[in-house]
N, C-alpha and C positions, 0 to 999 in steps of 0.2 A: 592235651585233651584226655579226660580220665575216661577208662569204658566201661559201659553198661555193665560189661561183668565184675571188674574192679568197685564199682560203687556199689553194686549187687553183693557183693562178697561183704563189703564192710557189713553193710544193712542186719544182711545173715547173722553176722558176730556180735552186733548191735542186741538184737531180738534175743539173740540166744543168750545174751548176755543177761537181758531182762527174766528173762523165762527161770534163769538159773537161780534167779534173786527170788523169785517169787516160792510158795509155798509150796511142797511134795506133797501136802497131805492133804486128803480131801474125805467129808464127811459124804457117808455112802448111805446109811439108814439111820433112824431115829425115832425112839415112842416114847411116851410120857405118859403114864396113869392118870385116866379120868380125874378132875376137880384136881388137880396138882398142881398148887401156883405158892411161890415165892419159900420154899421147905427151908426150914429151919430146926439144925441139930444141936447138940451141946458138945458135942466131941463127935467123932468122924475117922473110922482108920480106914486105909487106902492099904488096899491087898492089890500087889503085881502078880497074877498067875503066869508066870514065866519057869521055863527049863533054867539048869544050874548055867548053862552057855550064855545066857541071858540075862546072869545077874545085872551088870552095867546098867542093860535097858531097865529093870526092874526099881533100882535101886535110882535111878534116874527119874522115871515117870511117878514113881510113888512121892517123890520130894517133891517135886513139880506141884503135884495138884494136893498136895500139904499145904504150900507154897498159897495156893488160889485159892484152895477154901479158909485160908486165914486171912488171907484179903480182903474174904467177903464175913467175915464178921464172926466163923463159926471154929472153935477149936479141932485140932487133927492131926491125927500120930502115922507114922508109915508101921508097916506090918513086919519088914525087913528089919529097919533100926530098932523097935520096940520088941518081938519076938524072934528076931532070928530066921533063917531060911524054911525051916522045918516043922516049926512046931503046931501046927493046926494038919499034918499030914498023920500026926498019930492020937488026937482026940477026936471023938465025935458032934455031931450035932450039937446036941446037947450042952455038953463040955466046951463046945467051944465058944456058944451063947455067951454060956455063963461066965466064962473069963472075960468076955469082954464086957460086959454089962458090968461085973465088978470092978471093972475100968473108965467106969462111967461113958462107954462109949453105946450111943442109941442110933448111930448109923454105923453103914460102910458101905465102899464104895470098891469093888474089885476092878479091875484093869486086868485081860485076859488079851495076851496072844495069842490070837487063832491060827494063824497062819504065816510063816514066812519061807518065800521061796525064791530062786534068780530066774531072770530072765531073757534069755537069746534072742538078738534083734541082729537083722541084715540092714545095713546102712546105704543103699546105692552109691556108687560114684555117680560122677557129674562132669559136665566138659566146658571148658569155659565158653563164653559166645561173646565175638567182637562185631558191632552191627557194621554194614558196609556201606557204602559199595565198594569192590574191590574190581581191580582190571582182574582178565585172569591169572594171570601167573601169580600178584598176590594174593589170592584165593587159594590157589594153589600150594604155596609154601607156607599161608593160616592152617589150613587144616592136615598140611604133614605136621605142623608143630605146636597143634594146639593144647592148651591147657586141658588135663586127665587128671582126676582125682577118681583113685580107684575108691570100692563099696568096703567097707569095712563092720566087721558084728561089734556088736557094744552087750553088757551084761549086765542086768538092775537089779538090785537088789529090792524083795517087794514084803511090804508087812502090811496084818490085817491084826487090826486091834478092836479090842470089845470093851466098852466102860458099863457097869450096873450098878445103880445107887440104888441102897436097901436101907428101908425103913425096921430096922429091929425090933423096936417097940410093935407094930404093928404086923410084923414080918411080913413084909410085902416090898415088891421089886415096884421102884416108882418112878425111874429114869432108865435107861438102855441105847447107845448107840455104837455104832461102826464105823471103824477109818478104814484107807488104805493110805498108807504113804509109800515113798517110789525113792528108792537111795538117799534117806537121808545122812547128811553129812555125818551127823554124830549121833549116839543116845541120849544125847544132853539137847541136840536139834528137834530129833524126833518126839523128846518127851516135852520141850516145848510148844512146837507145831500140835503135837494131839492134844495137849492140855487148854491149848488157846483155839480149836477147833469144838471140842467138847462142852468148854465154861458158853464159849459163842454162842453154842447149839441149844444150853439149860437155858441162858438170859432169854435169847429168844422167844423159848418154848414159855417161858417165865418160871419154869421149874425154881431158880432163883434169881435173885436180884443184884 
């Protein structure tokens, strides 16, 4: 006869098994500029505002939604492989307009990490439970040698990402939203999971189609 706790236990591994499959990232805020429906650009670069520690991610999320905006119809360069790390940190406004506009580019689309930091969590233990009835005495030698899983910390790693789509022509911000994801596996998960959270969030909005 299998116990309550035994079949309890699997259940737990079960769920948690699901839980794990499922997505870290989850959309936290979102705005879309008045009459904005189905935008259409002719080129598009995608700027990673990330630290040098963060190339990976940078270099990840910028292909990514390369990747997605040429899926949907519209040409788009990364800011990493086409200019390099650095270069929009030593022209100005202006100057930087104008290089990209001579690049026939009339959008962009920045990708800003705002925030990442870990997370300390206390895990309780737990004790196993066999349901009874028991005489006394085995009640008495259940509970000298019952099942103890002691409380253990776990540490997560936590990111808060910003995307802004900008109308150049027009100079005007026409899309804006905010993740948080919670350990994802890889920079290659994460800039998946954001990318398919964000496109989710535009079609909805109908920002595009």
């Amino acid at each position: 006869m299998k116990s309550i706790y035994s079949i309890g236990f699997a259940t737990t591994l079960f769920l948690s098994g699901l839980l794990s499959a499922c997505s870290n990232t989850r959309l936290i805020s979102s705005w879309k500029a008045p009459q904005t429906t189905d935008v259409k650009f002719d080129k598009v670069l995608v700027i990673g505002l990330m630290g040098s520690k963060d190339r990976m991610l940078r270099e990840n999320v910028e292909q990514t939604m390369v990747e997605q905006l040429k899926a949907r119809g519209m040409n788009a360069g990364s800011a990493f492989a086409e200019y390099g790390p650095k270069t929009f940190e030593s022209i100005d406004e202006a100057e930087t307009v104008k290089l990209l506009k001579n690049k026939g580019y009339d959008g962009a689309f920045t990708i800003a990490l705002l925030d990442k930091s870990k997370e300390k969590k206390y895990r309780p233990g737990m004790t196993g439970f066999y349901p009874g009835p028991y005489r006394f005495w085995g009640y008495y030698r259940f509970m000298n040698t019952r099942i103890y899983e002691p409380g253990y910390y776990t540490v997560s790693n936590n990111f808060m990402l910003e995307a802004n789509l900008y109308d150049l022509d027009a100079d005007k911000l026409i899309y804006s939203a905010q993740t948080t994801s919670v350990d994802p596996a890889s920079p290659q998960s994460l800039a998946a999971e954001f990318s398919k959270k964000i496109f989710g969030d535009m079609s909805k909005k109908g920002v595009i189609n």
